[in-house]
N, C-alpha and C positions, 0 to 999 in steps of 0.2 A: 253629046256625051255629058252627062251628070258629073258636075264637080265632087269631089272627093269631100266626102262628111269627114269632120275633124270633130272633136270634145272638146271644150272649154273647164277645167274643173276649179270652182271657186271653192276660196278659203276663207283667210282674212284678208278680201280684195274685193265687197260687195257692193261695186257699182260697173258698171259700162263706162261712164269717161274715164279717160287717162288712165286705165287700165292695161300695161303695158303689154302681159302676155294675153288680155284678148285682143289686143289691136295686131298682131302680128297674126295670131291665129287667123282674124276676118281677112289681115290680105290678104292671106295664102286660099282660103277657101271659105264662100259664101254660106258652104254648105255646114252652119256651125250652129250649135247645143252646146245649150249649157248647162252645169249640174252639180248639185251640192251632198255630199253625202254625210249625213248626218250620223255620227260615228259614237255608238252607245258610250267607247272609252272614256271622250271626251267630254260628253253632253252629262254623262251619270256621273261623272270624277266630285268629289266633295270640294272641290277650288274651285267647281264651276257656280260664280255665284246667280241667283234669280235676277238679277236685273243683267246680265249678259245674254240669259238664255231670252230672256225679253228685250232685251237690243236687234238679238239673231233673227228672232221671228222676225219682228217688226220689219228690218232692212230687206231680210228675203222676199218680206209681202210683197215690198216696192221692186225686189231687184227681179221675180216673175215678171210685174208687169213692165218694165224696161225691155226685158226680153222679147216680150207678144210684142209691143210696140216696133222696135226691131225686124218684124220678121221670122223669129222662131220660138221657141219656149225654153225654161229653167226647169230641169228636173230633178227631184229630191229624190235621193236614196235613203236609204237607214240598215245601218249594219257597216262592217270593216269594206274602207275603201281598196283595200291589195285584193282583195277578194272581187269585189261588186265591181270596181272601173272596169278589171278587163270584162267580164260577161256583158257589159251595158257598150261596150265598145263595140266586141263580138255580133251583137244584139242590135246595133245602130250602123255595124258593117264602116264603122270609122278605123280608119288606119290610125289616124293620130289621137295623142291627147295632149292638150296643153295646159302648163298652171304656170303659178307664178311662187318664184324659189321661198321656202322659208326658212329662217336663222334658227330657229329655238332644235335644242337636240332630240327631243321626242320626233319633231318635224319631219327633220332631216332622216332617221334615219325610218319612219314611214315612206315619205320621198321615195329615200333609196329601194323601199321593196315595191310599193306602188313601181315604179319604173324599171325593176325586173321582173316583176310580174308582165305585165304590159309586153315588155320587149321578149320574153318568152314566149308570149300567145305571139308574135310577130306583127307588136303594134309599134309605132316610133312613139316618141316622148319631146315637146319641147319645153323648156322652160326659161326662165331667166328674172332678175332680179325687177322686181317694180316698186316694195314699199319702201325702201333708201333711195336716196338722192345719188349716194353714193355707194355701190357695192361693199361691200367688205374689204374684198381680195385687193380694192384698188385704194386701201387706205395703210400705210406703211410707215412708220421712222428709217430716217434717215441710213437707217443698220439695217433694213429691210423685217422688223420683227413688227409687231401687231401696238398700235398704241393702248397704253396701261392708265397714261394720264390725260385728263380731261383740255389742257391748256394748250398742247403742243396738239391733239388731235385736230380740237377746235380750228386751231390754225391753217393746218393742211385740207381737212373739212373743206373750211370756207372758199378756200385758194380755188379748189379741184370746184367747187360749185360754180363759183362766180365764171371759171374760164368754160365749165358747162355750160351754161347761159346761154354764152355768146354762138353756139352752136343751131340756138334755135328750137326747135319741135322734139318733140321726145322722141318719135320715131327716128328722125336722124342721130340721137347721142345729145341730144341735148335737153332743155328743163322745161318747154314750152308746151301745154298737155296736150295730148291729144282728143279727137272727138269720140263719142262714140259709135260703135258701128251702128249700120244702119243697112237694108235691104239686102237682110239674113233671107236664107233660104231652111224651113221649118223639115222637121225630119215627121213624118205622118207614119204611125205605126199600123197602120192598115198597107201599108203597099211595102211591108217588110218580105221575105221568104219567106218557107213555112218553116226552116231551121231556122233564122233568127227568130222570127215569132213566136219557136217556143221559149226559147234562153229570155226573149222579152218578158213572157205572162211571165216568170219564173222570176223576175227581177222583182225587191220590195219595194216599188216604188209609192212615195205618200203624197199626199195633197195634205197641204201645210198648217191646215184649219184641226186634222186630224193627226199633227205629228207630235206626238206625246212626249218625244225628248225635247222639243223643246218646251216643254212647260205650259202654262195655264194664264201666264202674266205674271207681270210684277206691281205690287202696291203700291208703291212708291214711284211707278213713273211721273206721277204728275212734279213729283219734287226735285229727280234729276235734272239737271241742268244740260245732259247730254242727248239730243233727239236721233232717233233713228233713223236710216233709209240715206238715201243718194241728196234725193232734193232738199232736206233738213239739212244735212253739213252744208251744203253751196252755200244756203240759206245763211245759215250760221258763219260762216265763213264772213261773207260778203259783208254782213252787219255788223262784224266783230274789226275787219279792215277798212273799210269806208263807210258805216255807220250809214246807210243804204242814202246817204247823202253827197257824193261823190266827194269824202275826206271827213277826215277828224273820228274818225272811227275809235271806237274804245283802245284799238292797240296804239295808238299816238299816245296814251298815256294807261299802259301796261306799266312800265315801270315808272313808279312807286304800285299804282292799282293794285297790281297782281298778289302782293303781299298781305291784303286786307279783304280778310275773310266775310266780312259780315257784305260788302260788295261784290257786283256783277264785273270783276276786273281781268277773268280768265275769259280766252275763247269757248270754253265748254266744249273743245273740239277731241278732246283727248281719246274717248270709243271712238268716236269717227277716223280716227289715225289708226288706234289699235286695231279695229273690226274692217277696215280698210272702206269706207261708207266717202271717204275721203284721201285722194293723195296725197302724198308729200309737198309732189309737184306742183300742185294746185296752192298747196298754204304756202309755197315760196314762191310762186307768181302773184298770188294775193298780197302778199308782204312786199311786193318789189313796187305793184302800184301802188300802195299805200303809201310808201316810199318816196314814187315819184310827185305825189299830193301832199306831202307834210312841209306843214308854215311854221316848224321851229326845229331849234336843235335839239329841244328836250323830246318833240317826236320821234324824229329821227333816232337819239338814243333808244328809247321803248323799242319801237320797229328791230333792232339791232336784238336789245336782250329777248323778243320773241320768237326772233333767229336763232337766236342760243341756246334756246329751248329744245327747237327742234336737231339743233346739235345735239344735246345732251341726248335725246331719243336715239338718235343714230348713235352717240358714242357707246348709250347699251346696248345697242342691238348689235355692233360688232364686237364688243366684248363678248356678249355671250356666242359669240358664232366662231371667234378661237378661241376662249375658252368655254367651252361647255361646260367645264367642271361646278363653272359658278351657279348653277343650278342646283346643285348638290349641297353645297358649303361654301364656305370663306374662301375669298379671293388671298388674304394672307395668314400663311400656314401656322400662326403661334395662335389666331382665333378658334381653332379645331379644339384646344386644350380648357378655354376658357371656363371657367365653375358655374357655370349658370344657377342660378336657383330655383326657376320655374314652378314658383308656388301657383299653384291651380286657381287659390281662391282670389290672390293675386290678378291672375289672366282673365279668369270669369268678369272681375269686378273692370277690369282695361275694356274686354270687348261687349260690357254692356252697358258701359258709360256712366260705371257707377263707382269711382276712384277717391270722390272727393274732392276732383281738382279738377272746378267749371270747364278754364277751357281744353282739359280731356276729356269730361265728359262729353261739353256739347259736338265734340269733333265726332266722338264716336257714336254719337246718336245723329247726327250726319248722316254716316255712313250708312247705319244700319236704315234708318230710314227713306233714304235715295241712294243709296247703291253707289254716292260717292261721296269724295271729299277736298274740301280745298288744300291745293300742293303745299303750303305753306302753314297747316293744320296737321296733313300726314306726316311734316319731317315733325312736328312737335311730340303728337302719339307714340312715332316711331323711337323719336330721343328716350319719352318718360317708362315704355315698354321696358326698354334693354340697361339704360342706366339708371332709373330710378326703381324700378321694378325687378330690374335683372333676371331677366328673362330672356331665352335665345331669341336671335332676332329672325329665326326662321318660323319660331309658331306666329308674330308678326305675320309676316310675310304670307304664311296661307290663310291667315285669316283675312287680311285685305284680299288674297283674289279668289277669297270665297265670300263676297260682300260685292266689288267691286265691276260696276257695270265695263267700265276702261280697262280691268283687270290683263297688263300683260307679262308675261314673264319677263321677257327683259328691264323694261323698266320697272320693276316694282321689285323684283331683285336689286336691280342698280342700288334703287332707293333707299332700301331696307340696308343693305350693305354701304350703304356712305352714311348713315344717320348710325349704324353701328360699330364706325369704323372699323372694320372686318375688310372694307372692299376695298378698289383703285384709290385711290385719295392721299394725295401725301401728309395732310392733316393727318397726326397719329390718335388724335382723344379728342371726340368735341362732345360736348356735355350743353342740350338745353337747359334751363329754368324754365320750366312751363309760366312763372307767373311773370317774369322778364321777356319774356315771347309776349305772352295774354298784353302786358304792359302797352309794349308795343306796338302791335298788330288789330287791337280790339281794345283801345283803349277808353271805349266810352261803352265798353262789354255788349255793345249790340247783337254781335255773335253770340255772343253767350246766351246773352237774353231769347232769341230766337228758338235757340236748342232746347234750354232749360228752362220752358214757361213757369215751373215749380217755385224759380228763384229770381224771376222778374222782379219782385219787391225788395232785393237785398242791394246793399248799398254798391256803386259802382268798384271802387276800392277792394269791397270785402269778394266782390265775384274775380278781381283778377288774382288776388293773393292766394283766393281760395281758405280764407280764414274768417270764416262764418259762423256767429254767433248759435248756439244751440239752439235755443226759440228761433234763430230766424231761418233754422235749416226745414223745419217740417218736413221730416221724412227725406228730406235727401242726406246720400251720407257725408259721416266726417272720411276727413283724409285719411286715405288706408298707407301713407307714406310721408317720411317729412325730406322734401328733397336735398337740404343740405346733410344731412346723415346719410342718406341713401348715396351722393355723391363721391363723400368720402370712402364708401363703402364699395362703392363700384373700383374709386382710384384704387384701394388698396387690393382688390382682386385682379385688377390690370397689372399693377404691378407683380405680379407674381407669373406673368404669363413669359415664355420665354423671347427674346428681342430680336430673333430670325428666325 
């Protein structure tokens, strides 16, 4: 007897290792497809930026042939998946289908019709949590309510990880990845029925050279720092943890690195976590060896704040999964009222890196030219956006994840809302200096120099102040804002907001 064909349906989970709900789905049954449906809502939405939809392609290309390699194939739909899973299920004579859970509320409540749909035609459904370490449901204060603060999350985070560990392999409950499948059983649509065979022709299926929602490419790959595909993040991984020299890898001295822009101090792994190219699991088993190989305590410490990182990614990802809301607006309720001014010419001159003030411009010509930006550049943007510019920090916020290849709602929310103090954060007002950032951070303006070839020739000094002599501007412009007035101006619109 023919084992039972199941569905595998990928999301943002686009690899075979460590893949939690396909590794359940292969125990259960050899007989397993995979399949992406490429869903116009999402693909055509104006936050989808060009260098995500060229992440997508890219990882798919590789995550088909992982598949053939396997033993069976990846198939591409296009159109609404509530609709297209069950007929393709119908159609492949699969009882199941399986994914993996997603936090964001659009998600969720697709999920939930996907899975009544399904279970109406009398298909079963399985799912379960793969890109957190730690579920949601199982992160709590002590009062049993959802964590709001970053500090005490962290804490209980960590605890609930470290005693995962000790469990072992990810299929038993613990952090150790798993492989992936192998000696799949491929679904051949010639030996269908002649009723599924028609529901099949009748299914939009693409081959992925000709699927038009994803786009045509993006220009800017060569300049992202994030590669696509399965075997690129390991890759990445690997070099970023042990420096492909067994230790001393770039993350032994992530902190201070990671702060300084104009350097190679970040993993570049950030789409490979979003777009799932990359587990969790995997970058804290990377981070554990890397660990057990560090010759100092200053490594050791880095190792630690790269961990915290990846906390922070989970503490947005559970915020936004009890509360939804925060997708919408402000995490606190006197920021609903706030007077924004949202001068347009303002916004034009932020998102095309023509401000006056180097290091905003050169951030966001970054962006717009690799589809990313360094973490410690976006909280800068994000500060000179909403308090020097005063602008809601929500047109922000779509405008990075209509740019940004990493683009994920959780985190880029998170972000936008802690740089606007709007969100979780007990900080009630934090106000950058763009040029006491620049000072800092780029202080021999390499970064700068890099973005703004225009103003290579101006003196180091005058590109972090941002107070550039007329003749030596040549066509770049003066400052459209002088941030010590614009500070005051924000305090005294803060102040006016109500204090619960």
């Amino acid at each position: 007897m023919s084992p039972e064909r199941w569905l595998f349906w990928h999301r943002r989970d686009l690899r075979l290792a460590d893949n939690l709900g396909l590794a359940a789905a292969a125990a259960a049954t050899p007989a397993l497809t995979g399949v992406v449906v490429l869903d116009p809502a999402e693909l055509n939405a104006p936050t989808m930026a060009p260098a995500r939809r060229w992440f997508w392609r890219e990882s798919l290309r590789e995550l088909g042939e992982r598949w053939q390699a396997a033993g069976s194939r990846l198939l591409l739909l296009e159109g609404d998946p509530v609709e297209l899973l069950p007929q393709l299920a119908a159609a492949a004579g699969a009882g199941v289908v399986a994914w993996n859970r997603d936090g964001e509320p659009l998600g969720r409540e697709r999920d939930r019709r996907v899975a009544a749909a399904l279970q109406a035609a009398g298909r079963k459904v399985l799912v379960d949590w793969d890109q957190l370490l730690i579920a949601p449901e199982q992160l709590r204060t002590g009062g049993g309510d959802p964590y709001r603060v970053y500090g005490p999350f962290l804490r209980n985070w960590r605890g609930q990880v470290e005693r995962k560990a000790l469990l072992g392999s990810a299929a038993s409950g613990g952090l150790e990845p798993v492989a992936a499948p192998s000696g799949l059983l491929d679904l051949n649509p010639e030996h269908l029925s002649d009723a599924q065979r028609q529901i099949w022709d009748r299914l939009p299926l693409r081959q992925l050279d000709t699927a038009s929602l994803l786009g045509e490419g993006f220009a800017g790959a060569e300049l992202c720092p994030c590669r696509p595909g399965e075997a690129a993040a390991l890759a990445q991984l690997q070099a970023f943890c042990d420096g492909g020299s067994g230790g001393d890898g770039p993350i032994s001295t992530y902190e201070p690195a990671r702060n300084i822009p104009s350097e190679a101090g970040t993993s570049g792994l950030s789409a490979a976590l979003a777009l799932g190219t990359l587990s969790p699991r995997q970058a804290w088993a990377a981070a554990q060896q890397a660990r057990g190989l560090a010759r100092s305590e200053e490594a050791l410490a880095a190792i630690t704040v790269w961990e915290q990182e990846l906390a922070w990614r989970e503490f947005y990802q559970q915020a936004l999964f009890h509360f939804p809301e925060l997708a919408d607006g402000p995490y606190r309720p006197q920021w609903r009222h706030f007077p924004w001014e949202n001068d347009p010419e303002r916004l034009q001159a932020w998102g095309d890196g023509l401000t006056g003030m180097p290091i905003i411009d050169a951030a966001m010509r970054q962006l717009s030219a690799s589809g990313w930006m360094h973490n410690r550049c976006r909280m800068i943007v994000a500060s000179y956006l909403v308090k020097d510019l005063i602008c809601d920090w929500r047109l922000g916020e779509r405008h990075f994840m209509a740019h940004l290849v990493d683009g994920d709602l959780a985190a880029n929310n998170g972000g936008w809302q802690w740089s606007a103090s709007s969100g979780m954060d007990p900080k009630p007002l934090r106000i950058f200096n763009p040029a006491t950032q620049a000072s800092k951070f780029d202080p021999e303006a390499n970064y700068i120099r890099h973005w703004l070839p225009e103003l290579r020739h101006v003196t180091t000094r005058d590109l972090i102040s941002g107070d550039i002599a007329p003749l030596e501007r040549r066509g770049y412009p003066e400052t459209i804002v002088v941030h010590k007035e614009q500070q005051a101006r924000f305090k005294a619109l803060y102040a006016t907001l109500p204090r619960s």
